[in-house]
LUMDONU-930670 format. One line per field, with one value per atom (N, C-alpha, C): x, y, z; atom name; residue number from 1; residue in one letter. Coordinates in pm, 1 decimal. Layout:
residues N
xx	[X	...];
yy	[Y	...];
zz	[Z	...];
name	[CA	...];
resi	[NUM	...];
resn	[A	...];
end
This chain:
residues 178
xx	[7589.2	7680.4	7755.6	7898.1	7956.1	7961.7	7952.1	7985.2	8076.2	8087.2	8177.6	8308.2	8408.7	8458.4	8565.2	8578.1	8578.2	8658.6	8784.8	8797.1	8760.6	8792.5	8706.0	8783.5	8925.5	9001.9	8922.6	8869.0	8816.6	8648.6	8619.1	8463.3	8448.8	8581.8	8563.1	8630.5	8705.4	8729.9	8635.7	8544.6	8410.7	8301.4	8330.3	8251.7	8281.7	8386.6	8474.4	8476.8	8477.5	8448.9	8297.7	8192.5	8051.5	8062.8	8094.3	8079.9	8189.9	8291.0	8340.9	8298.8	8199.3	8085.0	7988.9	7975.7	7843.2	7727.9	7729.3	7622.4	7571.9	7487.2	7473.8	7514.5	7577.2	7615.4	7516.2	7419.8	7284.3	7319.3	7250.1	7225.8	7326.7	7455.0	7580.1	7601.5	7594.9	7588.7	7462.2	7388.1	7275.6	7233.8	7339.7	7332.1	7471.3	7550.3	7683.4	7684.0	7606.0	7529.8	7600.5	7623.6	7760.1	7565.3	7635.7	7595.8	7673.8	7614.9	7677.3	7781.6	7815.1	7919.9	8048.2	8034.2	8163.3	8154.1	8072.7	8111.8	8184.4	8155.0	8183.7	8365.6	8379.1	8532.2	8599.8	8568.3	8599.6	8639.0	8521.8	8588.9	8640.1	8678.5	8798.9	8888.5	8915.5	9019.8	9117.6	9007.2	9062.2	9095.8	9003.6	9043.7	9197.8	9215.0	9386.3	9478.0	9456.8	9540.9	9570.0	9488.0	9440.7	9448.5	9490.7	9452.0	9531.2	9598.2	9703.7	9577.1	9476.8	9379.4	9283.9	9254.2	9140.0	9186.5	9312.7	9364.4	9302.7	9307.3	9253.5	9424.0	9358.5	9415.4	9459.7	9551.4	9550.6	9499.0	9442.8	9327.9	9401.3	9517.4	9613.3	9596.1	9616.9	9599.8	9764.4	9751.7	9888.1	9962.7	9910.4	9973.9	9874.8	9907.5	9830.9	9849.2	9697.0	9698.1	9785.2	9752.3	9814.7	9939.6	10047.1	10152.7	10220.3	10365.8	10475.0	10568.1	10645.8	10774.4	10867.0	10946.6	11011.7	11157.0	11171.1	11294.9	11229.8	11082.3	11075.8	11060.5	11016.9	11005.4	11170.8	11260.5	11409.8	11444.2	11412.4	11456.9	11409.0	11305.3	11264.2	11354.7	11370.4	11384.2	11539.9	11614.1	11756.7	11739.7	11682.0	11662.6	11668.8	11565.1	11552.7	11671.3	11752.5	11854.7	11950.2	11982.4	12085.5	12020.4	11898.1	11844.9	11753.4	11815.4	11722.6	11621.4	11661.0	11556.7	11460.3	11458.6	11377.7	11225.2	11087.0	10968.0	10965.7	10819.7	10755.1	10774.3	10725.4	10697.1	10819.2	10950.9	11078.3	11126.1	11132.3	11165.2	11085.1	10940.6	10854.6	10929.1	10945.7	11007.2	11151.4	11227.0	11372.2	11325.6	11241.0	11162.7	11125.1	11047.2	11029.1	11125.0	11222.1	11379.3	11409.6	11400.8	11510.7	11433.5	11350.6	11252.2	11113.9	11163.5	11148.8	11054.5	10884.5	10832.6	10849.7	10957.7	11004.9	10915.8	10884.3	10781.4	10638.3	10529.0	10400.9	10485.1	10440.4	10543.8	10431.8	10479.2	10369.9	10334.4	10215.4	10163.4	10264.8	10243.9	10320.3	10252.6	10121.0	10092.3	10126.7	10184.9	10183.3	10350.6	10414.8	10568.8	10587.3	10474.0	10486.1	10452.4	10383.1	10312.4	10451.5	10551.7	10650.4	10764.9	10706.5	10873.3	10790.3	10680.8	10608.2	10685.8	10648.1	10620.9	10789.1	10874.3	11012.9	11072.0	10964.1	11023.0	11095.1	11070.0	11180.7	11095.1	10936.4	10867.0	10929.2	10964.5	10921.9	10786.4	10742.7	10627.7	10623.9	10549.2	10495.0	10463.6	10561.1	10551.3	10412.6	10406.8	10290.0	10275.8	10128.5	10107.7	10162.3	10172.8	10283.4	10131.5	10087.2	9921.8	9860.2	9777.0	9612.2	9490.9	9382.2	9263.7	9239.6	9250.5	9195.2	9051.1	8950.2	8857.1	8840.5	8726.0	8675.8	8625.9	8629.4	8552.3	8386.9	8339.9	8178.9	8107.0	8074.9	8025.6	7916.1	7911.9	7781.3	7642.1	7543.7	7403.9	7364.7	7255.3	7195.1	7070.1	6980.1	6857.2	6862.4	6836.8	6799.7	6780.7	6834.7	6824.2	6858.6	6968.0	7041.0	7159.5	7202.4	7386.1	7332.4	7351.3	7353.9	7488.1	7520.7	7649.2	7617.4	7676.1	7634.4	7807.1	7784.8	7883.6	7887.9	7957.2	7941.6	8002.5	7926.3	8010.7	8050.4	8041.3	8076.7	7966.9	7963.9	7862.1	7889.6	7815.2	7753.9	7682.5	7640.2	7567.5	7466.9	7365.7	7221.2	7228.4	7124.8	7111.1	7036.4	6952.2	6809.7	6926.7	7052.2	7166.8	7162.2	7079.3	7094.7	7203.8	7253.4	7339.6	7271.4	7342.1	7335.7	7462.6	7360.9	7480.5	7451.8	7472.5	7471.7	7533.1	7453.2	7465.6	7481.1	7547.9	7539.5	7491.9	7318.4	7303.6	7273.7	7368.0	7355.1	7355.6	7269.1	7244.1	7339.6	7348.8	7391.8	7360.6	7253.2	7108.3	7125.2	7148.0	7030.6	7150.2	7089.3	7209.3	7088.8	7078.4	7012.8	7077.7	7008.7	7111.4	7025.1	7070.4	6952.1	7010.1	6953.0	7003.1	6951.8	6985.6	6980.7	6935.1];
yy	[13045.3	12957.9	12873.0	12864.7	12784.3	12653.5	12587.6	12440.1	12372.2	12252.9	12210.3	12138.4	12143.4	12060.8	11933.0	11813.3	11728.4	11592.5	11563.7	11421.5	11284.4	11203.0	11094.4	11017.2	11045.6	11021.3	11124.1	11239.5	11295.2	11266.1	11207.8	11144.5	11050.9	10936.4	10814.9	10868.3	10993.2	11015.2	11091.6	11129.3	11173.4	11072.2	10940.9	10842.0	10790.1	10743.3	10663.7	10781.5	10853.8	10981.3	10939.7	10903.9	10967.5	10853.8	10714.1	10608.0	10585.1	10665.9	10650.0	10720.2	10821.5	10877.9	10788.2	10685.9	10627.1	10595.5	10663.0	10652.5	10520.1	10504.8	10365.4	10327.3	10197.9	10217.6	10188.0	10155.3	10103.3	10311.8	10386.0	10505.5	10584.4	10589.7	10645.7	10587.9	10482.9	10439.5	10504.8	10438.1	10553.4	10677.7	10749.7	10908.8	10890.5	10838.1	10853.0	10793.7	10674.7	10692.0	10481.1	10450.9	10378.6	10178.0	10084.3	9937.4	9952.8	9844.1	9842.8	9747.5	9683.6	9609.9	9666.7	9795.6	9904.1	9962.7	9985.0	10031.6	9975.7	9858.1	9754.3	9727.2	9739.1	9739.8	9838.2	9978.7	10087.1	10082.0	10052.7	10073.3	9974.5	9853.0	9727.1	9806.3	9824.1	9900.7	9918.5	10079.7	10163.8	10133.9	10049.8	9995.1	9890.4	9853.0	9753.0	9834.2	9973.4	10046.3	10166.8	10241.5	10357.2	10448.9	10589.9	10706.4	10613.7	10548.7	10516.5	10410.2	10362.2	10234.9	10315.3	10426.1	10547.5	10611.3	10592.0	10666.1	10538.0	10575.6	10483.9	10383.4	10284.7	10179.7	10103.1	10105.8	10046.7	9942.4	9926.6	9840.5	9720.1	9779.8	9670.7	9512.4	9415.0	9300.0	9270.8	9163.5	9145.2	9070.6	8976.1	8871.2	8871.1	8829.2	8789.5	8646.8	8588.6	8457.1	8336.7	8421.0	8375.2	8394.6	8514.7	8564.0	8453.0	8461.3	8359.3	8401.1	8332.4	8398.1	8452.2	8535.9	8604.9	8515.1	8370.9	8312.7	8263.7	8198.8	8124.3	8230.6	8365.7	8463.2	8524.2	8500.1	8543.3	8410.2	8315.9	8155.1	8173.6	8220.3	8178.0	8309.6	8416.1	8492.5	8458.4	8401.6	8389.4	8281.1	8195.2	8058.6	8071.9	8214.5	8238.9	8397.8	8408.9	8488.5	8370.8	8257.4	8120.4	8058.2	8061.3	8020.6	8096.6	8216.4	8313.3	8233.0	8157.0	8125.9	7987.8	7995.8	7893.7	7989.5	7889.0	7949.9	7938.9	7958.9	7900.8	7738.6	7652.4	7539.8	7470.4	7494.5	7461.2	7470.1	7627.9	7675.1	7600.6	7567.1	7506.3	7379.1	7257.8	7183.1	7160.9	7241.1	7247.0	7246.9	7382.1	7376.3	7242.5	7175.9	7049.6	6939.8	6959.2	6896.3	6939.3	7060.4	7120.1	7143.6	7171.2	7186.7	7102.7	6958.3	6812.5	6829.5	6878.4	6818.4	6959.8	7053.1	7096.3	7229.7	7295.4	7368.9	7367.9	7431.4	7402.3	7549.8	7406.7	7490.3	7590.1	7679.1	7763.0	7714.3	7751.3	7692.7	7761.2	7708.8	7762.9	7880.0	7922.6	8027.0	8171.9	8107.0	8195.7	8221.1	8148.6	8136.5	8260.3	8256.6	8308.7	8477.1	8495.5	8619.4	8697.7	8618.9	8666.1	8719.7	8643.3	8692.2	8753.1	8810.1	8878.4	9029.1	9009.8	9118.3	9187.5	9116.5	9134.6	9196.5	9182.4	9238.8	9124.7	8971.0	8858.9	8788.5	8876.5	8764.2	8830.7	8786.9	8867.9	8905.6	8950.8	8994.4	8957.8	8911.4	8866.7	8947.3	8916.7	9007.0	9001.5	9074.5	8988.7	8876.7	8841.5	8675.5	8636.2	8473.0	8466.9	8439.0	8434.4	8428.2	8488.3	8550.7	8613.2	8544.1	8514.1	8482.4	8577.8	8577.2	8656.3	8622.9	8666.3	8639.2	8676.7	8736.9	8772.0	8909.8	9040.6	9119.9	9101.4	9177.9	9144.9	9303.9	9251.1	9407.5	9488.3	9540.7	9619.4	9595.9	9585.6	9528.1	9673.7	9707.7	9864.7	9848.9	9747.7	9725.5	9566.4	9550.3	9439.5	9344.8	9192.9	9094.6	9103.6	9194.1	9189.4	9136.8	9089.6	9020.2	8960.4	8847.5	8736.1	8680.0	8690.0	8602.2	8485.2	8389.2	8280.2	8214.6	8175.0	8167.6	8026.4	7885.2	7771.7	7825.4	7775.5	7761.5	7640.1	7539.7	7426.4	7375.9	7177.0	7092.2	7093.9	7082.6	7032.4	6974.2	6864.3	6748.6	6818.1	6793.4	6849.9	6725.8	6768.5	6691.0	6541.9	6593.7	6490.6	6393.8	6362.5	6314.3	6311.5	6448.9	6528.8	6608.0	6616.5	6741.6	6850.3	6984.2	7120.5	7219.5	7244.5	7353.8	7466.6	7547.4	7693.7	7746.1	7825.5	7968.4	8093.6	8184.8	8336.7	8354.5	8377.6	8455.8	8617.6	8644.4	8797.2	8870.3	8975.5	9038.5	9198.9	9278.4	9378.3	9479.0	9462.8	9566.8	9455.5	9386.2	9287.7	9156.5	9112.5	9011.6	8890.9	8778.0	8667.7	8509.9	8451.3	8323.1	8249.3	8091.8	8018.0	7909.8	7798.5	7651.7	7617.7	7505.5	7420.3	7284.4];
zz	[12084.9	12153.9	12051.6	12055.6	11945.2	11972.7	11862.5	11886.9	11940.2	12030.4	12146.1	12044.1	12050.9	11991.6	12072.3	12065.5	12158.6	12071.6	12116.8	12053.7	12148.4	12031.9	12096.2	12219.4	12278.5	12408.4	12521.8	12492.6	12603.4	12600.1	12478.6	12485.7	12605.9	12550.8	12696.0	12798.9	12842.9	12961.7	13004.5	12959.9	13026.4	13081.0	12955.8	13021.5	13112.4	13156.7	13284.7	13363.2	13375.4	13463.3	13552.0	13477.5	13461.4	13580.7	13533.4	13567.6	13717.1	13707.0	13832.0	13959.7	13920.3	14014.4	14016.5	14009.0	14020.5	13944.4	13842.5	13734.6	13710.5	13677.9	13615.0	13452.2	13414.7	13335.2	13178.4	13141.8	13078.7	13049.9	13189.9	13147.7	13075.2	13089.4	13061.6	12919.9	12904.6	12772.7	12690.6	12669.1	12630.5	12609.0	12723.1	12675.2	12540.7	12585.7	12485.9	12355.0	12320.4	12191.8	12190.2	12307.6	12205.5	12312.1	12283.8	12323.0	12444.1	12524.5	12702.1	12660.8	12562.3	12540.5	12489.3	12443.8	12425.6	12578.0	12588.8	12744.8	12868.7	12835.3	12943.0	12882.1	12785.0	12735.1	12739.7	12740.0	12762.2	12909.2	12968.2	13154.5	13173.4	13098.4	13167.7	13162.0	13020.5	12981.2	13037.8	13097.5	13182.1	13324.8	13383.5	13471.1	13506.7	13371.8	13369.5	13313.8	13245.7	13184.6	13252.3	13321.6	13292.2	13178.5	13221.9	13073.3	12918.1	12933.4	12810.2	12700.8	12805.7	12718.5	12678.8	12693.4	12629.1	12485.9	12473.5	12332.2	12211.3	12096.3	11987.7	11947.3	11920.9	11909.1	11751.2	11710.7	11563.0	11546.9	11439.9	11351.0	11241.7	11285.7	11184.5	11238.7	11168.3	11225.2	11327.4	11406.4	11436.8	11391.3	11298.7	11178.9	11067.7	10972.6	10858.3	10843.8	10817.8	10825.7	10668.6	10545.5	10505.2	10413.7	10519.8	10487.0	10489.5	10366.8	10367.8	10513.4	10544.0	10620.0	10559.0	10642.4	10596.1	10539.5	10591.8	10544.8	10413.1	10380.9	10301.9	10152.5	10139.4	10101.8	10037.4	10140.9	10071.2	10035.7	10081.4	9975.7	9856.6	9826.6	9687.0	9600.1	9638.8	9589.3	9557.0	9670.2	9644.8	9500.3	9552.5	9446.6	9283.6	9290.2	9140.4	9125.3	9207.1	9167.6	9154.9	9169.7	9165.3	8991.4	8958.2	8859.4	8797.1	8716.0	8688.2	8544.3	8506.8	8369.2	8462.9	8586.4	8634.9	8670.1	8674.8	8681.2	8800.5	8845.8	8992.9	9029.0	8905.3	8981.2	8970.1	8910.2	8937.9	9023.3	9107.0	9278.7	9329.4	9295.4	9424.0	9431.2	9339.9	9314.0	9410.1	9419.8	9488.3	9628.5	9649.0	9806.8	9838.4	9795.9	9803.9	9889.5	9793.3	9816.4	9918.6	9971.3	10060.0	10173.0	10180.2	10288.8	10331.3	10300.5	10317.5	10413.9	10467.3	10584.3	10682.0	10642.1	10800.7	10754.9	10694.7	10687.8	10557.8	10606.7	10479.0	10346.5	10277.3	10137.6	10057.0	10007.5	9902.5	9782.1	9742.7	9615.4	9500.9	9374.1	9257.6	9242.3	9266.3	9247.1	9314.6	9444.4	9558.5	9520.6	9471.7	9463.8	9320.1	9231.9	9141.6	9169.8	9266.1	9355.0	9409.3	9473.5	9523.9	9436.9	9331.4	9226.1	9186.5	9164.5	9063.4	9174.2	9275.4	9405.2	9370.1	9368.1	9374.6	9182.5	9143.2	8946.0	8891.4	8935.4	8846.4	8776.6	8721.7	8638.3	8543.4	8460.9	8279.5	8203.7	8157.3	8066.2	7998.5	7959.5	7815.5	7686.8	7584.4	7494.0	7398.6	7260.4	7172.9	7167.2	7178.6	7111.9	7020.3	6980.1	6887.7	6771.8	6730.7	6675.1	6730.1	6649.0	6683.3	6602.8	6643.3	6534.6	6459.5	6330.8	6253.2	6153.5	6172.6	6091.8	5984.2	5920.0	5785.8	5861.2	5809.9	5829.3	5803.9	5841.1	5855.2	5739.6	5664.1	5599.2	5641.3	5656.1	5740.1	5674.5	5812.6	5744.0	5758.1	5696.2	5646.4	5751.4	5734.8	5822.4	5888.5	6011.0	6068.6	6024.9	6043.6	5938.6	5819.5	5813.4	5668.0	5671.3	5748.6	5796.4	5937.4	5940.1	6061.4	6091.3	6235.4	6229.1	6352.8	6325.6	6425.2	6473.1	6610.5	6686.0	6779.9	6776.5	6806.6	6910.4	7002.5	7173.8	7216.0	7151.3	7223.9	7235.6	7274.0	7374.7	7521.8	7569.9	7687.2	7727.2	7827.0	7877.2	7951.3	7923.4	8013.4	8179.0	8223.3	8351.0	8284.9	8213.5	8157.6	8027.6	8034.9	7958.7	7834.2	7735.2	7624.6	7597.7	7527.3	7460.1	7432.2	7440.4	7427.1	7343.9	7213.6	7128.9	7127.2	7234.4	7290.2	7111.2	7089.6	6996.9	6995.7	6984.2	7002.0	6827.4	6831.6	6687.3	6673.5	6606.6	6599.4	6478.5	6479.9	6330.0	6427.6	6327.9	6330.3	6443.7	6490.5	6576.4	6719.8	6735.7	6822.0	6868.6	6930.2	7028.8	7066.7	7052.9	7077.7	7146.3	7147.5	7231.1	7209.9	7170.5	7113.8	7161.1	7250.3	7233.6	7174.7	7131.2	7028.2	7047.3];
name	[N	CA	C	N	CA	C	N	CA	C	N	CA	C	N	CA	C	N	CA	C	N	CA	C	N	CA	C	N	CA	C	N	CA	C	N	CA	C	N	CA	C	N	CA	C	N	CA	C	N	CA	C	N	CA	C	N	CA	C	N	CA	C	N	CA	C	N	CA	C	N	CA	C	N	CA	C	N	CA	C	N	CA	C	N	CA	C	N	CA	C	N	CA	C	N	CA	C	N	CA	C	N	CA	C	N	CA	C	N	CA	C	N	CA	C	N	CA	C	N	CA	C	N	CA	C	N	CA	C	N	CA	C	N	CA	C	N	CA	C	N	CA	C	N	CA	C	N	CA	C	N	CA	C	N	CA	C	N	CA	C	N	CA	C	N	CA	C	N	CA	C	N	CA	C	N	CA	C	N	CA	C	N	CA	C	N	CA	C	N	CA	C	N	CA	C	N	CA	C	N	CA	C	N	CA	C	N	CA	C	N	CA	C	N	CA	C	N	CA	C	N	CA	C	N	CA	C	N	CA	C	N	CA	C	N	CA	C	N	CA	C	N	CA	C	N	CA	C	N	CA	C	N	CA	C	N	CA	C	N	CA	C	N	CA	C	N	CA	C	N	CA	C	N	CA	C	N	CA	C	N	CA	C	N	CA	C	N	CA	C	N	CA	C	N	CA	C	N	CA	C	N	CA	C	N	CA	C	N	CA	C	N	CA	C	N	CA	C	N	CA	C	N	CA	C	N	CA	C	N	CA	C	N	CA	C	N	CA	C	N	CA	C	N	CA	C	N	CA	C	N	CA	C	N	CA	C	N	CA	C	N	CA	C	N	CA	C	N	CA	C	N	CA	C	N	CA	C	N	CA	C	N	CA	C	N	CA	C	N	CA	C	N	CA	C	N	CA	C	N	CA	C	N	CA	C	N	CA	C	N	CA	C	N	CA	C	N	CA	C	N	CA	C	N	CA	C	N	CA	C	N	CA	C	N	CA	C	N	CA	C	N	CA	C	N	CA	C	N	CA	C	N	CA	C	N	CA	C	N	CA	C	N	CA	C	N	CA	C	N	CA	C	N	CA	C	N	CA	C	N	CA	C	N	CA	C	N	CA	C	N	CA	C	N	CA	C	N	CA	C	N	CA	C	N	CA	C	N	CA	C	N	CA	C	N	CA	C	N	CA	C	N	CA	C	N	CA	C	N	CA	C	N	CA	C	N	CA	C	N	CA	C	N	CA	C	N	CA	C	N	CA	C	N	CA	C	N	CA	C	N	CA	C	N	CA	C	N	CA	C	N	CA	C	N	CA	C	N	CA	C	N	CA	C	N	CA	C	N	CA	C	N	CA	C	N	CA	C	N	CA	C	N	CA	C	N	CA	C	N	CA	C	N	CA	C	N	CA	C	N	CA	C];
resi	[1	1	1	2	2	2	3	3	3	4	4	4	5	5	5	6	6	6	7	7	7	8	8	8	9	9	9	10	10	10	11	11	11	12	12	12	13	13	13	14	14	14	15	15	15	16	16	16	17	17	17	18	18	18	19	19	19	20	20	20	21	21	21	22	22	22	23	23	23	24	24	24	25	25	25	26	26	26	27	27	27	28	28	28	29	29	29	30	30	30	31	31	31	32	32	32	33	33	33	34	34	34	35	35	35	36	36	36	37	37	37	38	38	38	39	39	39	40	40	40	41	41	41	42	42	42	43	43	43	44	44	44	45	45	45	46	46	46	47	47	47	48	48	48	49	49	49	50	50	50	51	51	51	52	52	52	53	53	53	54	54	54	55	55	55	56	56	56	57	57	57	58	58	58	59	59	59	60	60	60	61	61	61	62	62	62	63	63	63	64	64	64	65	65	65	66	66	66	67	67	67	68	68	68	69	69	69	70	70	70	71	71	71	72	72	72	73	73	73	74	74	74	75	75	75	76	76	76	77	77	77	78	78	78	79	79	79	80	80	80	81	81	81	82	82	82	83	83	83	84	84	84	85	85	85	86	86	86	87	87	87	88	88	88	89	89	89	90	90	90	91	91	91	92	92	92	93	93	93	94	94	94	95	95	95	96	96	96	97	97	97	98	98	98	99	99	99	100	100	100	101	101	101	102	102	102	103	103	103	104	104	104	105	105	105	106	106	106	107	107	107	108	108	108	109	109	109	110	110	110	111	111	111	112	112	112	113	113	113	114	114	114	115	115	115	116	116	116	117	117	117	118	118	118	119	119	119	120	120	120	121	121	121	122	122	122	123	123	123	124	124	124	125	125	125	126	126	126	127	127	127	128	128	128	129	129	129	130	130	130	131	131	131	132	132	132	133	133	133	134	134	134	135	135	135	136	136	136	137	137	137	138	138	138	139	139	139	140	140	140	141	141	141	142	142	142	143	143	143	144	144	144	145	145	145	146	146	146	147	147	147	148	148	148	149	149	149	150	150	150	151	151	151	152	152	152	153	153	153	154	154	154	155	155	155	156	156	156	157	157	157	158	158	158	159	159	159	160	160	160	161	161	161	162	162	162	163	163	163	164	164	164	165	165	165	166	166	166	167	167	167	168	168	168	169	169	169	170	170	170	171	171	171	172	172	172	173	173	173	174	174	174	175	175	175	176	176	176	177	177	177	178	178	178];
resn	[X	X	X	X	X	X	X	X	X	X	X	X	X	X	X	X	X	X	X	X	X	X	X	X	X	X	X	X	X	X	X	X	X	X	X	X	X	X	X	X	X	X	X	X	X	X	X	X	X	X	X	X	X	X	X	X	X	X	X	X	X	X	X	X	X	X	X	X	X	X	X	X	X	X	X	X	X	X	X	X	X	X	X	X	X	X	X	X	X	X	X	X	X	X	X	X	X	X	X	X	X	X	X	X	X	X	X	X	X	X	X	X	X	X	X	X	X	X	X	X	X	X	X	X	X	X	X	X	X	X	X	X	X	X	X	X	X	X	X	X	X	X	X	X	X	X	X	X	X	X	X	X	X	X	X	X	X	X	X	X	X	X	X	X	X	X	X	X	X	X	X	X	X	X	X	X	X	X	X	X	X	X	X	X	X	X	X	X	X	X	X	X	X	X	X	X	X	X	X	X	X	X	X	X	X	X	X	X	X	X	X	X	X	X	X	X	X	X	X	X	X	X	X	X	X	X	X	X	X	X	X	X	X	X	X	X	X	X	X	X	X	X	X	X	X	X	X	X	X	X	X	X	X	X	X	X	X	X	X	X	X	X	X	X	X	X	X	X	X	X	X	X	X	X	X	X	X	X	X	X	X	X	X	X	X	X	X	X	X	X	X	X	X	X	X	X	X	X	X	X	X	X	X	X	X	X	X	X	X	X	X	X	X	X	X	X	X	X	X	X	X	X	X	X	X	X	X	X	X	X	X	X	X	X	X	X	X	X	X	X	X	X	X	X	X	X	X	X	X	X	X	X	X	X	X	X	X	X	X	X	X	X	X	X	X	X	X	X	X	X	X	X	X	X	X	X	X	X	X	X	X	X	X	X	X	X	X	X	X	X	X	X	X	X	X	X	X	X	X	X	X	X	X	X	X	X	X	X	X	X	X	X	X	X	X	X	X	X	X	X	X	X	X	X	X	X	X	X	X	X	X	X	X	X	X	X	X	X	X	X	X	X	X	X	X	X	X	X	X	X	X	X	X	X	X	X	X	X	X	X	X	X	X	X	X	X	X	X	X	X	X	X	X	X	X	X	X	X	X	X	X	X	X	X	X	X	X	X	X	X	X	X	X	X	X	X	X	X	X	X	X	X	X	X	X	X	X	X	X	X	X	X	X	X	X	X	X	X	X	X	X	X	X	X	X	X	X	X	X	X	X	X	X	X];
end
């Protein structure tokens, strides 16, 4: 016997079927695999829709909570096409000015998200400096080259100081307060 094949719009029109004969619904649920609380939404459903509330339903949200609008979104964008060598917190700045109270304004970060989104950040080329150290010559056996690494102070709870260390030999990785 071959296997049944079945989508899931004629799954729940079998269930609202089962159930519009009378079945009980605890049992109907239970054979169908699903909680009496999908069930019980399944037959509202159908009951305020009919066949059209049995098809699957998009999962998309219906707003996003913290999308810009679509005016404040082409403001900024116009803003920094009016002032192309201006950053984020310059546009945020003008917004400020111009949109006084009458709507919640975006952070500089979020302002910077949008021109990023649109291609009007620039990139950052090479650093203008790099650290350069000393090369390290190679240790042959363990404890033959140590390098030690200041991290900074910090205030303990007990109102001591702490000089975090990274000591490291060639082999091996250690951490020592101090």
């Amino acid at each position: 016997m071959p296997w049944k094949a079945s989508s899931v719009m004629e799954e729940r029109l079998r269930f609202v079927a089962r159930l519009l004969d009378g079945e009980a619904m605890t049992d109907v649920c239970r054979e169908f695999g699903i909680s009496r609380k999908t069930g019980y939404k399944i037959f509202d459903r159908y009951k305020e829709q009919g066949l059209a509330a049995l098809s699957d339903r998009s999962r998309r949200p219906v707003h996003y909570a913290n999308q810009l609008p679509e005016q404040v979104e082409g403001l900024i964008v116009r803003l920094k096409a009016e002032k192309p060598h201006w950053g984020a917190r310059k546009i945020r700045e003008l917004l400020v000015r111009r949109l006084d109270g009458d709507v919640r304004l975006p952070a500089k970060s979020t302002i910077h998200a949008v021109l990023d989104r649109h291609g009007l950040v620039k990139r950052g080329g090479v650093p203008r400096h790099r650290a350069r150290g000393t090369p390290l010559s190679a240790g042959a056996v363990p404890n033959d080259l140590w390098c030690t690494d200041f991290k900074g102070e910090f205030k303990l709870g007990n109102g001591r100081y702490c000089y975090p260390l990274t000591v490291t030999d060639h082999a091996s990785r250690r951490r020592r307060l101090s």
